[in-house]
N, C-alpha and C positions, 0 to 999 in steps of 0.2 A: 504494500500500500504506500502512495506517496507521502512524502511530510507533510504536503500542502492537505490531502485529504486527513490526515493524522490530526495537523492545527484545525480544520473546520470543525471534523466532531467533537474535537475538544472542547473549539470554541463553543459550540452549542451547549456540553453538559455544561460549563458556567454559564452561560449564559440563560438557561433553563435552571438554575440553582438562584440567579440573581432576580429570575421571573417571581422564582416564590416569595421571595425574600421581598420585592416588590409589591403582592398581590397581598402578601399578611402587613406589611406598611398600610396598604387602603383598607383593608376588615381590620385592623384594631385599631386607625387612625393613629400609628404609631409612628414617627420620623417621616411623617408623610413630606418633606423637604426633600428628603431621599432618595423621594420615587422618581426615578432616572423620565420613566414614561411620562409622567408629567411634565417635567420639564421640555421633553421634544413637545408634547404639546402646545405648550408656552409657544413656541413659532407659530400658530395658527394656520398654516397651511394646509397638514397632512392628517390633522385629526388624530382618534385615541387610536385608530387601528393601525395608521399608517406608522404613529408613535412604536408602538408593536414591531413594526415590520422593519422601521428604522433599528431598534434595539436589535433586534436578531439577524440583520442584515449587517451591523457594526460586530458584533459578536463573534458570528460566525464568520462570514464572508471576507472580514477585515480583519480585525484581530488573532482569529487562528492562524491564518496564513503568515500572518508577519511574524507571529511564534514561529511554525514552524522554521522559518529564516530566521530568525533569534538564537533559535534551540541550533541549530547547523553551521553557525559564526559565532558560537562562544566557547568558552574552559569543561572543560568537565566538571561541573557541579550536576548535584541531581537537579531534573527536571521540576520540583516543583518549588528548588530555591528559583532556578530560571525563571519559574512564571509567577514568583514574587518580584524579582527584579523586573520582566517586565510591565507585571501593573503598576508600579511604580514610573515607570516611562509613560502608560497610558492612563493612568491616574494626572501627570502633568501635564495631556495633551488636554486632556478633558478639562482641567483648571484653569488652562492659557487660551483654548479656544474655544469650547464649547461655551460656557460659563456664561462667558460674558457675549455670547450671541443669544442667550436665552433671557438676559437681563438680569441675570447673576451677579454680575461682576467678576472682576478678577478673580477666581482661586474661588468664588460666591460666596466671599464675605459679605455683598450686600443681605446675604441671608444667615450672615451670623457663623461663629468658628466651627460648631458643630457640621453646617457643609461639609465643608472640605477633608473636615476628619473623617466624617463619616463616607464618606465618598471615598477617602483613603482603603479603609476598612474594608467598605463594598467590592472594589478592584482588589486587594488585597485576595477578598475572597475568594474574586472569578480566578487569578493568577494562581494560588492554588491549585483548585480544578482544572485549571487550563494543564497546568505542567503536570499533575498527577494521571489524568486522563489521557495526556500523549504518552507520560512513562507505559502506561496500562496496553495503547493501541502499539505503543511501538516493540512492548515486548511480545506481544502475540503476534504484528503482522510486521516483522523485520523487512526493514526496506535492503533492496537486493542491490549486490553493488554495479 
């Protein structure tokens, strides 16, 4: 199986872990600041489903794959130190440019420090999953040389 296919399904199990984590934010009105989907809706363009479709489209589509090229250009550390150091890159993409196109602000201190920790946290989480998920797909489907 390729890296690229290895990074997509990865990206999906986070990405499907951060949906939960997401959908209990809205039924217990908990960190609802959090909710990544709200925010794309904040653009008013694409709506709650598109917001959806954006999220798992960024997820999968985008973010796996670049693990995989992440995971393939760095040291030998295990794969889910890797996809903490990458949420850590994608956690600063999201701070430096999403944020503040949603009316966030910078890093989305206009919404107070909890943002951005908590955002920290969230990618923290998916990078886990990201890197543990391709350890899992890459020890069963070893890519051939």
């Amino acid at each position: 199986m390729p890296h690229s296919w290895k990074g997509s399904i990865a990206g999906l199990a986070g990405s499907l872990v951060l949906s939960a984590l997401f959908w209990m934010f809205q039924a217990t009105s908990v960190f609802v600041e959090l909710d990544v989907i709200t925010l794309i809706d904040r653009l008013g363009s694409i709506g709650r489903v598109g917001a959806w479709a954006d999220h798992f489209i960024v997820g999968v589509l985008l973010w796996g794959p670049i693990f995989a090229a992440f995971d393939a250009t760095t040291s030998e550390r295990p794969r889910w130190q890797k996809g903490l150091i990458f949420a850590v890159f994608a956690w600063l993409a999201m701070m430096l440019i999403f944020m503040p196109v949603v009316g966030a602000g910078l890093f989305g201190w206009q919404s107070g420090l909890f943002v951005p920790v908590g955002m920290l946290v969230l990618h923290l989480i998916y990078g886990a999953v990201l890197g543990t998920v391709f350890q899992l797909l890459d020890e069963r489907f070893p890519t051939k040389p």
